[in-house]
C-alpha positions in Angstrom: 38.4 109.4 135.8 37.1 105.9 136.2 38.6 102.5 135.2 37.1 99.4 135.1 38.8 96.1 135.8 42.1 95.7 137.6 44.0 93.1 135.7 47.1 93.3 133.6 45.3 96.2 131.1 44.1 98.9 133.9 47.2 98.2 135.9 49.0 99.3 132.5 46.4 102.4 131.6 46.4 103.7 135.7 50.3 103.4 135.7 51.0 105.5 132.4 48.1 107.8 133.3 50.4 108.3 137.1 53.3 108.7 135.4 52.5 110.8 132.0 54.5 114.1 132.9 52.1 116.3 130.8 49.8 119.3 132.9 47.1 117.4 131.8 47.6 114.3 133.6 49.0 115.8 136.9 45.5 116.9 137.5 43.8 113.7 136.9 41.8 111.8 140.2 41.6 108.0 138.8 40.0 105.2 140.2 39.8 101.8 139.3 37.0 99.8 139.9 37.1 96.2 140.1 33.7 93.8 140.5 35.9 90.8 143.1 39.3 91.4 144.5 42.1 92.7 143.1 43.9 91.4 140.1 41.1 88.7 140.3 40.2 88.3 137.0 42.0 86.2 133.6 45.3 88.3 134.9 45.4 86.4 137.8 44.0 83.5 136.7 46.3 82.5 133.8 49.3 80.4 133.6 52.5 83.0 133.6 53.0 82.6 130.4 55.1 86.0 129.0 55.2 84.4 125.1 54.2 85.8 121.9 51.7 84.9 119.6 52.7 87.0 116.7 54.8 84.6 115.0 51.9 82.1 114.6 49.7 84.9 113.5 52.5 86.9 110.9 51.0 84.8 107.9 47.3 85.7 108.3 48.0 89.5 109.3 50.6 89.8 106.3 47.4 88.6 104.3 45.4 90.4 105.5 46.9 93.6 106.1 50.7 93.7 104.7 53.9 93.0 105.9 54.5 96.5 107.6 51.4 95.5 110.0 52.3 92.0 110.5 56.0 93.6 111.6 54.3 95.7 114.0 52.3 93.7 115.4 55.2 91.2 115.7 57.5 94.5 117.3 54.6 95.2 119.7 54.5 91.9 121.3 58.3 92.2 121.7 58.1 95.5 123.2 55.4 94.8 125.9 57.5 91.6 126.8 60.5 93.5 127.2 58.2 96.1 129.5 57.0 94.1 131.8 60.7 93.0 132.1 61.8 96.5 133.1 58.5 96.7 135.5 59.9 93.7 137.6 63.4 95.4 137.3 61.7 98.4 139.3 60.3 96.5 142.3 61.8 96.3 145.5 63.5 93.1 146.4 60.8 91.3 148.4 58.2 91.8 145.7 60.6 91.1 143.1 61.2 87.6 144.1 57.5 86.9 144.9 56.8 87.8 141.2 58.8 84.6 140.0 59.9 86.4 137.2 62.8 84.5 135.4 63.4 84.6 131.3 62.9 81.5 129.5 63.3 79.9 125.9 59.2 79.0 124.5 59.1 76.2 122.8 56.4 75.1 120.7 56.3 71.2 120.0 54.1 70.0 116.6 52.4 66.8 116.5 50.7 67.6 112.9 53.5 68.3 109.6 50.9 70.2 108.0 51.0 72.8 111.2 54.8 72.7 111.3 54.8 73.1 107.5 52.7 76.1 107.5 54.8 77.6 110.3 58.4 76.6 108.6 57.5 79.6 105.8 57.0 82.4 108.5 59.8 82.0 110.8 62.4 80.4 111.1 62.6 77.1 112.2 65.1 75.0 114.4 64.7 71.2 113.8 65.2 68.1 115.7 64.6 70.2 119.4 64.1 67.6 122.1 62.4 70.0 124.9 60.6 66.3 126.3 57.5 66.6 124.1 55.9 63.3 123.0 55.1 62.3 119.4 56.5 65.6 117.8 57.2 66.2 114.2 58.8 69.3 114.6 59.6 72.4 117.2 60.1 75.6 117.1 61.8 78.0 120.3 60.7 81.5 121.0 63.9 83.8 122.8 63.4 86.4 125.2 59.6 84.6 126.1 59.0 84.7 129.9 57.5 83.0 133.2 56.3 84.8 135.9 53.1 85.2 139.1 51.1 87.5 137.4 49.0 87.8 140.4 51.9 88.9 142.4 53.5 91.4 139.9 50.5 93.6 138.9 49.1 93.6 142.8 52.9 94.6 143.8 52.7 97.4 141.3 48.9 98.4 142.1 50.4 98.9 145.9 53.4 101.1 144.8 50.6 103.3 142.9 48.4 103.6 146.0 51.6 104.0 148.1 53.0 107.0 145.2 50.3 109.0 144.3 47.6 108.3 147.6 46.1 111.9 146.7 45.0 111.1 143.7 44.5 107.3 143.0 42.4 104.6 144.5 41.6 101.0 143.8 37.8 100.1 144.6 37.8 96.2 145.2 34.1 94.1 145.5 32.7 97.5 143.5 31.1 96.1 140.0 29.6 98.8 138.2 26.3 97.6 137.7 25.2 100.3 134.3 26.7 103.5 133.0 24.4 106.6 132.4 25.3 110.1 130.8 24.4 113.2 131.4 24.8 116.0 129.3 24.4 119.0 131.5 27.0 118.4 134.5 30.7 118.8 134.3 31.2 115.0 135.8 28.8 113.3 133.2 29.3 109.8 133.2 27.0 108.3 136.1 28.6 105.1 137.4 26.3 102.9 139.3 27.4 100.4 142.0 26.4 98.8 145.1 28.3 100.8 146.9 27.0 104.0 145.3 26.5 106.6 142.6 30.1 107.8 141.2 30.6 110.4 138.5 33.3 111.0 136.4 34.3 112.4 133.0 35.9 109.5 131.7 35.8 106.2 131.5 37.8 103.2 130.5 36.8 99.9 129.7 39.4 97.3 130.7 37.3 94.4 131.8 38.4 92.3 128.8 35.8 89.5 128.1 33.5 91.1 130.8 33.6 94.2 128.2 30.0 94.0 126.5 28.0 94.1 129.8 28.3 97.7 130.3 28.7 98.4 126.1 26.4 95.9 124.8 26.4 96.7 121.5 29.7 94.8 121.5 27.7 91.9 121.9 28.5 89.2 119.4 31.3 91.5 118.4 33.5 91.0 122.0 32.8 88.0 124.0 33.8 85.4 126.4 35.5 82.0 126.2 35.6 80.1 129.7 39.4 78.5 129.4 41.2 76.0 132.1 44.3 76.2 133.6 45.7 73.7 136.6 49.0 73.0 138.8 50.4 69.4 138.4 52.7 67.5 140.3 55.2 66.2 138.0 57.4 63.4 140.2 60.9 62.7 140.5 61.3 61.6 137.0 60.9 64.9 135.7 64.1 67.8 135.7 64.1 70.9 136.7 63.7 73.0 133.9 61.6 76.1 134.8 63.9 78.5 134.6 64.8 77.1 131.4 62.4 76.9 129.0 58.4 76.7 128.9 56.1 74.5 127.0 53.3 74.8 124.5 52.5 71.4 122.9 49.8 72.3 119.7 48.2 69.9 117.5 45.1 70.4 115.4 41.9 71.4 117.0 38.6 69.4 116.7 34.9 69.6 117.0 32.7 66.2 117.1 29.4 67.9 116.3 27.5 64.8 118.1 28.6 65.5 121.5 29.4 69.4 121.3 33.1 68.8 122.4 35.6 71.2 121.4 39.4 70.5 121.7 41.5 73.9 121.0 44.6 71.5 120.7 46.6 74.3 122.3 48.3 73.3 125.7 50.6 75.8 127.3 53.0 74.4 130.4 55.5 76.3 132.7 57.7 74.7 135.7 57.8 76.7 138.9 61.5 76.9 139.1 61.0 76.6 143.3 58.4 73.7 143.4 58.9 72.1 140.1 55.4 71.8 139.8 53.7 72.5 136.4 51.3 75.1 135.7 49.6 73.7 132.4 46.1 74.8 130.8 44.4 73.9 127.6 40.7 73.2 126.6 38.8 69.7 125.8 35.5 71.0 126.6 31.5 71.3 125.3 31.3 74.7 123.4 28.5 75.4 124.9 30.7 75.3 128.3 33.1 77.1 126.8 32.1 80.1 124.2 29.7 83.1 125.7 30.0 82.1 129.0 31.3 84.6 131.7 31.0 82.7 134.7 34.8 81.6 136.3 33.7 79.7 139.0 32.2 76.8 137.5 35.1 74.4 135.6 33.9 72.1 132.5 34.5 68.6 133.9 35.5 67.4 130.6 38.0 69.7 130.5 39.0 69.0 134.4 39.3 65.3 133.7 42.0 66.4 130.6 43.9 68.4 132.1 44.4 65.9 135.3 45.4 63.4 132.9 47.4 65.8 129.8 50.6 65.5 131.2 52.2 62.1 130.5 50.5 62.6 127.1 52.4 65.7 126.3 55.6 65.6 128.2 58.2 62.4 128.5 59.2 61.9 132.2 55.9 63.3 133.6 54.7 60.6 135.5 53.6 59.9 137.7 51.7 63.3 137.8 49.1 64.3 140.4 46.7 67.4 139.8 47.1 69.8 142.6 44.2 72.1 141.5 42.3 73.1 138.5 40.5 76.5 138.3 38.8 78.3 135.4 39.3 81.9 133.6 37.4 84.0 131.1 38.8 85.5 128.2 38.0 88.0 125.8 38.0 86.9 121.6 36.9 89.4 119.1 35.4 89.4 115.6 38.4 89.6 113.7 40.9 88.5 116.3 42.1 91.6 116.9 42.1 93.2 120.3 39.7 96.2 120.6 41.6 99.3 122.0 40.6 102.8 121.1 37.2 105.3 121.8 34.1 104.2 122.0 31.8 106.6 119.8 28.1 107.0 121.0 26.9 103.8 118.0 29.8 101.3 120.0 28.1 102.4 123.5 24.6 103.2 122.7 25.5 106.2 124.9 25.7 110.3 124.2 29.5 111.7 125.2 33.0 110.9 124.0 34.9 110.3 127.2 34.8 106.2 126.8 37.6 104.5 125.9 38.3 100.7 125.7 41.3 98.4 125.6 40.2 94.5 125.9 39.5 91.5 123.5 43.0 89.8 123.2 42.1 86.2 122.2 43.7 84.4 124.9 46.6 86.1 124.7 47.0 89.3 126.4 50.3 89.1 128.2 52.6 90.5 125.3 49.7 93.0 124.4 47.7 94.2 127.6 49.9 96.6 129.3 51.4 98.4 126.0 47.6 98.5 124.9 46.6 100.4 128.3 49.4 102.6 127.4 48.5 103.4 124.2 44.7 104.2 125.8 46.1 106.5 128.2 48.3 108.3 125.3 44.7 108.6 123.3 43.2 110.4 126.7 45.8 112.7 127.5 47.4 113.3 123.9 44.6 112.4 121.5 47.4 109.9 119.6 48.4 106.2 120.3 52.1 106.0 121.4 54.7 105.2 118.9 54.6 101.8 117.0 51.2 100.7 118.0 49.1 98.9 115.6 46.8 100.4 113.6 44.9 97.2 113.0 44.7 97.4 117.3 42.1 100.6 116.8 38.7 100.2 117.5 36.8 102.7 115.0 33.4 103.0 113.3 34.1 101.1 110.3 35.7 98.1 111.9 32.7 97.9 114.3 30.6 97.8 111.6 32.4 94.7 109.8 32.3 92.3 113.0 29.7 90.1 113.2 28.7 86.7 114.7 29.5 85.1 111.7 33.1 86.9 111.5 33.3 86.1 115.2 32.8 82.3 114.3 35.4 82.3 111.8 38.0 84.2 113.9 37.7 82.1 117.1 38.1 78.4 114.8 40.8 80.0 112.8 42.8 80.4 116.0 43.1 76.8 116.8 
C-alpha cells in the first residue's frame, strides 16, 4: 500500500494501519510518500494550536444536518484532542519534552456583539474574561484545548514506526508522485510515478490535504488550496508568561474591499511558547488572489507579512514592544461544503478504473482536532470496510455529495467561515 503526504493525517492512517491487530493488516507493506521532507507540509507549518472549531460551527451543522450530527461532530473533535494527548503520553522522555505539549484554556476574544451574540445561543458563555485582548465585547474559553510542536510530535512518532515495524513500513521523503495510472490486469494495479521511479501498489491513500486534486483532479473546484500565514513574535518584558496557561484567538468580522482584492479572515490565532515566551500568532490580511487556489508555500503575501509584524499590540494589551522573529506561509485544504473529504474515491471522483483509493483531507484550516481520528477512520474503511465508532457521517466522501459541490458552493463555504 501507498500513502501520500506525511503530515498530521498519514501519520494517523500509517499508525492505525501498524497497529490494527486484524490478519489483514499484519500482512500489509505501507509506504508513505511525501513530495519535501518529512512532516513538511500545513502539519508542520501551523501554529500548535490543539483547539476545536466545533463549537463555532454547532449552529450551521445543527441546521443543516440535526443536532445528533452537530453532537458528533462536536464529540469527534474532543476525541482526536484527547488522542493526540495519549500519543504524547506514549513517547519516550526526550521526545516528549521536544513536542512542547502542555494543556491549555482557548479563549476566544469578540470585538463584534453581533458575533458574540450569535455564539451566546450555542454554548455557553462566560462573561467579562480578561485574557489581555484589546477592544473586546465578549469571550468565550474552550477547556481541555492544547499547545504543542507539531513538527516534533508527528516526526517523533513517524521514527517509532520505522524503528517498530522496519520490515514492513517506510517513509519516502523528496518522492512527489508525479500521476497515478491503473492497470487492470496485474495484482499491484495502481502505477505510482515519481522521480525516483515506477512504484506499484494495490492501494492508495490520499492525505496531501490541499495538495489533494493534483493527482484526483476531478476534485478541482470541489477541494482546493488557501495560502494562510503564520509568524513567531517577540513579545517584550511587558508581557507574562502565560503559555502554559491559556492560548489566544482574537475574531472579528471578516472583510473584502472589492477595489483592491484584499481579503481580511478576521481570525487571528496566538500561543506563548511556555520556554521562550515568544508568540506563535497567524491570521490573514491578504489579496485573494494571493490567497485562494494557490498551492505554492514558499512565497508569503506581503500584505499579510506586514500585518502580522504589526497584529500584536493590536490584539493583545502588554505586547509591546514586539519584534517579528520570522514569518512563513502554509497551504490549506477548504472544501465545497466545509466539510472534510474522507472516504473512497469511486472511479467518477478519480477519473480512474479500480476501488483501492481512499482519501482523508480538506479540513478548512482546521485539522488538528480532526486529522488523525480521520486517518483512522480511513484505515478502519481499508481493513474493515466500516468507519470507526462515532465518526461523522457528514465526514464521508460519497457520490452524491460529490455531485452537490461546486465552485459556487465552494465560494459560499470558504466566506461563511470567517
Amino acid at each position: 500500500m501507498d500513502q501520500s503526504g506525511s503530515g498530521i493525517t498519514g501519520c494517523g492512517t500509517a499508525y492505525a494501519l501498524l497497529h490494527d491487530d486484524s490478519p489483514a493488516a499484519s500482512k500489509l507493506h505501507i509506504s508513505v510518500l511525501e513530495a519535501r521532507g518529512a512532516v513538511s507540509g500545513a502539519t508542520g507549518r501551523n501554529g500548535g494550536h490543539l483547539v476545536s472549531d466545533a463549537d463555532s460551527l454547532f449552529g450551521r451543522i445543527m441546521n443543516d444536518h440535526g443536532l445528533e450530527q452537530a453532537k458528533k461532530v462536536l464529540y469527534f473533535s474532543e476525541a482526536n484532542m484527547s488522542r493526540l494527548k495519549t500519543l504524547v503520553s506514549k513517547l519516550g522522555h526526550a521526545d516528549r519534552e521536544a513536542s512542547e505539549f502542555r494543556s491549555v484554556i482557548a479563549s476566544v476574544g469578540f470585538t463584534n456583539s453581533e458575533m458574540f451574540g450569535k455564539m451566546k445561543s450555542d454554548i455557553d458563555v462566560i462573561r467579562e474574561l480578561n485574557y489581555r485582548y484589546r477592544d473586546i465585547v465578549g469571550a468565550i474559553e474552550q477547556h481541555g484545548s492544547g499547545a504543542l510542536s507539531p513538527y516534533r510530535l508527528f516526526t517523533a512518532v513517524f521514527n517509532l514506526l520505522l524503528d517498530k515495524f522496519q520490515d514492513r513500513f517506510t517513509l519516502e521523503t523528496n518522492t512527489p508522485v508525479t500521476s497515478i495510472d491503473y492497470s487492470q490486469d496485474d495484482e499491484y494495479p495502481y502505477m505510482l510515478q515519481t522521480p525516483r521511479g515506477l512504484l506499484r501498489t494495490r492501494q492508495v491513500v490520499h492525505c496531501t490535504n490541499g495538495f489533494s486534486a493534483y493527482l484526483t483532479p476531478h476534485l478541482c473546484g470541489k477541494l482546493w488550496p488557501v495560502r494562510g500565514t503564520m509568524s513567531v513574535q517577540e513579545v517584550g518584558p511587558l508581557f507574562p508568561q502565560l503559555g502554559s496557561e491559556i492560548s489566544w484567538t482574537p475574531l472579528s468580522p471578516g472583510s473584502f474591499n472589492a477595489e483592491t482584492g484584499v481579503f481580511s479572515t478576521g481570525l487571528y490565532y496566538a500561543q506563548q511558547n511556555p520556554k521562550t515566551g515568544h508568540i506563535w500568532i497567524g491570521g490573514d490580511v491578504q489579496n485573494i488572489s494571493e490567497m485562494v487556489a494557490t498551492s505554492d508555500d514558499s512565497k508569503i503575501s506581503p500584505t499579510s507579512k506586514a500585518n502580522l509584524e504589526s497584529i500584536l499590540p493590536r490584539v493583545l494589551s502588554e505586547s509591546e514592544p514586539a519584534h517579528p522573529i520570522r514569518v512563513w506561509s502554509g497551504i490549506m485544504g477548504f472544501t465545497s461544503d466545509g466539510m472534510p473529504y474522507v472516504g473512497k474515491l469511486t472511479s467518477k471522483m478519480t477519473g480512474r478504473q479500480g476501488h483501492g483509493e481512499f482519501i482523508a483531507a480538506g479540513f478548512n484550516g482546521h485539522g488538528m482536532d480532526k486529522a488523525w481520528l480521520s486517518g483512522e477512520a480511513v484505515a478502519s474503511l481499508i481493513l474493515h470496510e466500516k468507519t470507526t465508532a462515532g465518526f461523522p457521517d457528514i465526514y464521508l466522501l460519497n457520490e452524491e455529495r460529490f455531485d452537490k459541490a461546486s465552485s459556487e458552493q465552494s465560494a459560499n463555504a470558504f466566506l461563511s467561515l470567517f
